[in-house]
N, CA and C of each residue as an Amber inpcrd file, in Angstrom:
protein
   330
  36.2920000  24.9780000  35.0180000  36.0640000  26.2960000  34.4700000
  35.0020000  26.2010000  33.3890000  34.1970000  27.0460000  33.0820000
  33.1190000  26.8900000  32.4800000  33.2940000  27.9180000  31.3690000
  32.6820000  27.3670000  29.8090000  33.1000000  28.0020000  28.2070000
  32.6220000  29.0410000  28.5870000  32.7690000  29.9010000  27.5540000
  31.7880000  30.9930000  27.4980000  30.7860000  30.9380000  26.4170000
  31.3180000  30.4250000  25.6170000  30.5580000  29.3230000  24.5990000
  29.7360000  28.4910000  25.2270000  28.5920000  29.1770000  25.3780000
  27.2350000  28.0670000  25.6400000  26.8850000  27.0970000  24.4690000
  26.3680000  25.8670000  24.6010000  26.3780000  25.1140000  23.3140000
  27.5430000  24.1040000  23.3680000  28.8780000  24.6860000  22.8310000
  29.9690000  23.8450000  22.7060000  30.4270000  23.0450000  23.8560000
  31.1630000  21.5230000  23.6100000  31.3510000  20.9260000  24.1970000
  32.5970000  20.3900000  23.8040000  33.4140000  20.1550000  25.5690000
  35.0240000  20.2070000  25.2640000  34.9540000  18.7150000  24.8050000
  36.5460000  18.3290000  23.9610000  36.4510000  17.2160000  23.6090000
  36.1330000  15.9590000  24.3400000  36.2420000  16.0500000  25.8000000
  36.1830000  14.7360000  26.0430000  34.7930000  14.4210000  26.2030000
  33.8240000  15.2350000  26.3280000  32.2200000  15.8940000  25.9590000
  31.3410000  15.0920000  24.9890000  32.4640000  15.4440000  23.9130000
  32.1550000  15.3140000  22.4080000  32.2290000  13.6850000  22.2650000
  33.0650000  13.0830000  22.3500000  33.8750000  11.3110000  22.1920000
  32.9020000  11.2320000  23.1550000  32.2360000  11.4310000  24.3140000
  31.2980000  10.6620000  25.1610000  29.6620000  10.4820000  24.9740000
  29.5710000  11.3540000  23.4630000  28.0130000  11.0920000  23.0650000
  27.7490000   9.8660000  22.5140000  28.6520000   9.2470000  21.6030000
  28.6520000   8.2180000  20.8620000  27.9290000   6.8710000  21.4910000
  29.3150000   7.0100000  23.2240000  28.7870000   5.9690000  23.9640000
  27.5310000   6.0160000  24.7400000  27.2500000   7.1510000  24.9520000
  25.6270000   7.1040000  25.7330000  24.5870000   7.0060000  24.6950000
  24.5790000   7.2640000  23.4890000  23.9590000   6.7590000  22.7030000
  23.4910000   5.5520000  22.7920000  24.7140000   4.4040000  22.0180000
  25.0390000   3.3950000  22.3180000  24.0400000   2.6480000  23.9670000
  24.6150000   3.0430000  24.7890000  24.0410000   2.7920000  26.0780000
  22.4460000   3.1150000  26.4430000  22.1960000   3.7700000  25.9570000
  20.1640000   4.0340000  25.6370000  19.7140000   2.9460000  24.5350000
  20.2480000   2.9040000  23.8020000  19.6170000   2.1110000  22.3510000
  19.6600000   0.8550000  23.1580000  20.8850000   0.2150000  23.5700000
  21.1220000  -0.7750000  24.3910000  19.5540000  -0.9720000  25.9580000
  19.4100000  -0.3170000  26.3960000  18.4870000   0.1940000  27.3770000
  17.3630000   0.0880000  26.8990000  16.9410000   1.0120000  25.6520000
  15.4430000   0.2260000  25.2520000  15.4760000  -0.5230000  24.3470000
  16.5510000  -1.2310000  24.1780000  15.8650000  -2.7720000  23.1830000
  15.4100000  -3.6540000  24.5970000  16.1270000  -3.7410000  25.6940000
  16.0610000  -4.5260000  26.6760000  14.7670000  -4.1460000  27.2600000
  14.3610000  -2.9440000  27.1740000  12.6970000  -2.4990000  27.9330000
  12.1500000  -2.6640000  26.6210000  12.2140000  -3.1120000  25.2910000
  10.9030000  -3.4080000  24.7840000  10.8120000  -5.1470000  24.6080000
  12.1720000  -5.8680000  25.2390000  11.9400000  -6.8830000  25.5390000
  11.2950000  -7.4110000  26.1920000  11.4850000  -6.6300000  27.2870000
  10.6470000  -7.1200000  28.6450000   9.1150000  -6.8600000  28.3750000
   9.1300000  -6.2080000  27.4980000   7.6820000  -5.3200000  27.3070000
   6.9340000  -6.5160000  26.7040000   7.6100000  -6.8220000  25.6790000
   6.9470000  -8.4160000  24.9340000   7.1090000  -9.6720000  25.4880000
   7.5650000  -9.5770000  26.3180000   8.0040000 -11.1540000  27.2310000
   8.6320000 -10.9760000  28.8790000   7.3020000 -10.6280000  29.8820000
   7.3150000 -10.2090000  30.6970000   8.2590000 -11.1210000  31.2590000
   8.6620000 -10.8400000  32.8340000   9.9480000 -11.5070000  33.5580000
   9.0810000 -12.8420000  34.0370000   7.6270000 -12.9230000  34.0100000
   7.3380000 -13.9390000  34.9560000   6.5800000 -14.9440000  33.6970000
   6.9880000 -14.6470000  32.4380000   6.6520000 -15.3970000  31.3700000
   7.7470000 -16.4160000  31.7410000   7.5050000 -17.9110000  31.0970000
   8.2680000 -19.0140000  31.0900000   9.1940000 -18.5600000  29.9820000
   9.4380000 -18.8510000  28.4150000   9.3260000 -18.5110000  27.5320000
   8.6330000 -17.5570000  26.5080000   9.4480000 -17.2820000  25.6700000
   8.1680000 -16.4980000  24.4260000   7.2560000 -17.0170000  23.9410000
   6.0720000 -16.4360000  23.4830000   4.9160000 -16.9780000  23.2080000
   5.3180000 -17.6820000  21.9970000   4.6230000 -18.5980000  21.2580000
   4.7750000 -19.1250000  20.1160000   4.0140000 -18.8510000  19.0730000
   4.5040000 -18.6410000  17.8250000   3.6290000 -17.8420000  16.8180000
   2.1190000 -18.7280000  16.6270000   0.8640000 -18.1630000  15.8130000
  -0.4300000 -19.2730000  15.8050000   0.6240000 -20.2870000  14.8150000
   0.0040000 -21.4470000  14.5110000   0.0920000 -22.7940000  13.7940000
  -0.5450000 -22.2070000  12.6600000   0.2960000 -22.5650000  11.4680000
  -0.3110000 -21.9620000  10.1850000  -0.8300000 -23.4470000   9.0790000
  -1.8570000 -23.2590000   8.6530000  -2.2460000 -24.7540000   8.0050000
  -2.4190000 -23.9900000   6.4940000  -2.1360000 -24.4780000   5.6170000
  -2.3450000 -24.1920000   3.8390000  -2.9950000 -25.5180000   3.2870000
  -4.0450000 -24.8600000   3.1780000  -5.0190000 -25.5910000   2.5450000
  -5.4690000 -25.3760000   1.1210000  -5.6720000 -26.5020000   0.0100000
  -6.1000000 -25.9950000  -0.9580000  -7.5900000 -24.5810000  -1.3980000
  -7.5280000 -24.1200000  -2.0630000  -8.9310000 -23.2670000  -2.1130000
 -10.2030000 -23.3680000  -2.2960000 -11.1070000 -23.4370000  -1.7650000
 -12.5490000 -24.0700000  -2.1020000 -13.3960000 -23.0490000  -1.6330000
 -14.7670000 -22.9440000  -2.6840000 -15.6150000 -21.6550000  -2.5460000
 -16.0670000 -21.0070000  -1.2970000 -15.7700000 -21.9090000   0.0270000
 -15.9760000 -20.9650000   1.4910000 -14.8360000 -20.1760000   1.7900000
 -13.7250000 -19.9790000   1.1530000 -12.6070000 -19.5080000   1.0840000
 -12.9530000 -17.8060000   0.4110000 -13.9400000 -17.9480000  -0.2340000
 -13.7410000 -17.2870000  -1.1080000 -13.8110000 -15.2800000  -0.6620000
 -15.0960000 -14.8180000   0.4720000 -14.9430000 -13.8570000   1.5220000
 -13.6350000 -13.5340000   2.0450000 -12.9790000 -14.8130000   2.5050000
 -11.9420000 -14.2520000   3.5590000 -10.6980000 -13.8360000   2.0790000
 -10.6460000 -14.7780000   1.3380000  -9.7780000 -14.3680000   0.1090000
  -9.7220000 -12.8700000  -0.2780000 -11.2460000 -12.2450000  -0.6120000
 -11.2840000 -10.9590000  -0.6690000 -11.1970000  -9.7290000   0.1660000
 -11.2670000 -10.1950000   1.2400000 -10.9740000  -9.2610000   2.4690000
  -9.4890000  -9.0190000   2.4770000  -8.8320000 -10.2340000   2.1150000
  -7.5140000 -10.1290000   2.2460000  -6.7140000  -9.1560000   1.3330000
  -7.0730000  -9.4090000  -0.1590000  -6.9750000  -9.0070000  -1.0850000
  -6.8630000  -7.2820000  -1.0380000  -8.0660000  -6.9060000  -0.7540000
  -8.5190000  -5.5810000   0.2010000  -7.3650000  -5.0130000   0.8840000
  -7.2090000  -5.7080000   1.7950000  -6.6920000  -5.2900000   3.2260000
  -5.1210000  -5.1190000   2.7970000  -4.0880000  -6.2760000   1.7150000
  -2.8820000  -6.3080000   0.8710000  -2.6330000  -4.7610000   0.2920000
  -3.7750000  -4.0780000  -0.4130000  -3.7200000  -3.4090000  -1.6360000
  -3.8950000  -1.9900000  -0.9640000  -4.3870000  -2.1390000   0.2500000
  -4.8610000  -0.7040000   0.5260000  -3.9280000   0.3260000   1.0950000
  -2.6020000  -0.6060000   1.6420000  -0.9860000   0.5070000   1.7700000
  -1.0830000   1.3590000   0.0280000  -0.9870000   0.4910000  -0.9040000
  -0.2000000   0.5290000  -2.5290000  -1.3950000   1.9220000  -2.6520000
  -2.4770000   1.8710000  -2.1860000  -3.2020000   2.9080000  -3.4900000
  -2.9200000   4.1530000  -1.8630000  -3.0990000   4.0430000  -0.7650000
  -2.8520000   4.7910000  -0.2930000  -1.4910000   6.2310000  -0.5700000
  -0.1720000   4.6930000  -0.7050000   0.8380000   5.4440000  -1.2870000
   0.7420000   6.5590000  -2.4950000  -0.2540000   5.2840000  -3.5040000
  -0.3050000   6.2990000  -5.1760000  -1.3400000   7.2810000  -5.1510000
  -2.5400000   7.4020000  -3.9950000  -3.0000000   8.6750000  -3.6010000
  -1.7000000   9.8760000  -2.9780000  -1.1800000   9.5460000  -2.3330000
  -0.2600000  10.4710000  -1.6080000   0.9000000  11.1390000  -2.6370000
   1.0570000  10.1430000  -3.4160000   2.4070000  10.6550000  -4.8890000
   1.6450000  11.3400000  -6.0990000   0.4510000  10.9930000  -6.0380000
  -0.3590000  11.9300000  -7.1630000  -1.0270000  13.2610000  -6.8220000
  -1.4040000  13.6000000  -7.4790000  -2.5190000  15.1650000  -7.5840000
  -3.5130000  14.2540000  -7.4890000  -4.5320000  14.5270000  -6.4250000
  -5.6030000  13.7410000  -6.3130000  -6.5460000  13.9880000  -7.3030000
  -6.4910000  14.8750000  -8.1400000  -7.9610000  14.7940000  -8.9240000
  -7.2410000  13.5520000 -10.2420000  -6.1110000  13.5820000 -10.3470000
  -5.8360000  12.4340000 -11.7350000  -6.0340000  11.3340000 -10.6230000
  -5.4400000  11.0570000  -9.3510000  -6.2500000   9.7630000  -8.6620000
  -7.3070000   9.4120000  -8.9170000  -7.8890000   9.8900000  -8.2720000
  -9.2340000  10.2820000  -8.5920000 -10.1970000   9.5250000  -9.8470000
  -9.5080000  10.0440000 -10.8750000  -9.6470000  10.1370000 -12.5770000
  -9.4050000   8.8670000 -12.8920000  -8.4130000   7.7420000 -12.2880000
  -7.4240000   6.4990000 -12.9460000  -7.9100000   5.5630000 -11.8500000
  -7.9740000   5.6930000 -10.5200000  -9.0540000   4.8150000  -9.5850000
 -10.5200000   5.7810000  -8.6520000 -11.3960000   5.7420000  -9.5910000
 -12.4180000   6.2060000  -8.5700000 -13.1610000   5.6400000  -7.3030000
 -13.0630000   3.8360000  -7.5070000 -13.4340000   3.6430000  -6.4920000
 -12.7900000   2.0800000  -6.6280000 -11.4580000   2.1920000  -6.3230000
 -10.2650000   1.0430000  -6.2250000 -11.0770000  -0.2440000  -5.5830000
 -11.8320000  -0.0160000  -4.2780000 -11.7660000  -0.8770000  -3.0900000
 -12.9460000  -1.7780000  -4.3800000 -13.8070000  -1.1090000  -4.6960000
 -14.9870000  -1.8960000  -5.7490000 -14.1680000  -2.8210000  -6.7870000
 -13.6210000  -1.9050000  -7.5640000 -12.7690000  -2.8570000  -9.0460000
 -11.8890000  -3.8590000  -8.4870000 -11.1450000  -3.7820000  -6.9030000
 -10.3990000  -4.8310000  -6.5610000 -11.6880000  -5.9640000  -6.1750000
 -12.0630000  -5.6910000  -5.6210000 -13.1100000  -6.2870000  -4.9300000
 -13.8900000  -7.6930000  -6.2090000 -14.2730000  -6.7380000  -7.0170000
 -14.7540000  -7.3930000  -8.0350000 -13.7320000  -8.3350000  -8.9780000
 -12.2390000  -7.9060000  -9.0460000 -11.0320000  -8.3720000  -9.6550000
 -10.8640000  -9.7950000  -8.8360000 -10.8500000  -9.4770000  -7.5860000
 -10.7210000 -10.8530000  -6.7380000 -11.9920000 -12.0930000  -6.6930000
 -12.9810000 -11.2580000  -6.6560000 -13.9810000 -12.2020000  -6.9670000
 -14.1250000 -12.8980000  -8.2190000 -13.5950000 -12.4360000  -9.5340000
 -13.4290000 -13.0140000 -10.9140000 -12.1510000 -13.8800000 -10.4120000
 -11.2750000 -13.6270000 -10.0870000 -10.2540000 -14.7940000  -9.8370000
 -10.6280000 -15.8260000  -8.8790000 -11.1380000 -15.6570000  -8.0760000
 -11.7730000 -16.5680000  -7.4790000 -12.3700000 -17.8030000  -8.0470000
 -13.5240000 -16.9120000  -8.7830000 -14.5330000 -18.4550000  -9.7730000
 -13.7150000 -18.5780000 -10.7050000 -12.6890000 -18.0700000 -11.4420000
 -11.5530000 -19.1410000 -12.4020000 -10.8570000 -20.1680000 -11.4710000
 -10.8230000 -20.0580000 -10.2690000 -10.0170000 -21.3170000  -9.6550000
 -10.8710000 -22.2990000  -9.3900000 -12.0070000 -21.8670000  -9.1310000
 -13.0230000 -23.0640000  -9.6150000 -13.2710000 -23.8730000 -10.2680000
C-alpha cells in the first residue's frame, strides 16, 4: 500500500539507509583502488627514492621555488580571511619579499 505522504519513509525504509550508505562508501573506496592500482598491475607502485643531502649554492633556485610553492596555500588563505585592500596594504607583492627572504637565508647558510 502506498503513503500518501510522498517523501516519508516507513521504518524499515528508514534503518535501511544507513546500510546502503555503508555499501557505496565500501564500493568506491574499492573503485578508487582499482583506479590507482590497476588489476593487471603486479603490485603498487613504489614511492620515488628520497636522498637528503647537505645544502650547497646549486641548491639554491630549487630551494626558492620551493619556498614559493610552501607559502602560496598560507597567503592565499590570508587573502580570502581579509578585506583585500588591508591585504593588499600588509603584503603587496608577497611572492617578491618571500622570494628575496629565501634568497637571504640561503647565503647565511653559506
Amino acid at each position: 500500500m502506498r503513503s500518501r505522504y510522498r517523501g516519508r519513509r516507513s521504518g524499515a525504509q528508514r534503518s535501511a539507509q544507513p546500510e546502503r550508505t555503508r555499501v557505496w562508501e565500501e564500493y568506491l573506496e574499492v573503485l578508487l583502488y582499482f583506479k590507482r592500482f590497476p588489476p593487471g598491475a603486479r603490485e603498487a607502485p613504489q614511492p620515488l627514492a628520497m636522498q637528503i643531502e647537505p645544502y650547497t649554492p646549486h641548491h639554491r633556485d630549487a630551494v626558492i621555488h620551493l619556498s614559493l610553492r610552501a607559502w602560496a596555500p598560507v597567503f592565499d588563505s590570508l587573502q580570502k580571511a581579509m578585506d583585500l585592500e588591508v591585504y593588499r596594504e600588509f603584503y603587496p607583492n608577497w611572492r617578491a619579499s618571500q622570494q628575496k627572504a629565501s634568497a637571504l637565508r640561503c647565503y647565511e647558510v653559506q
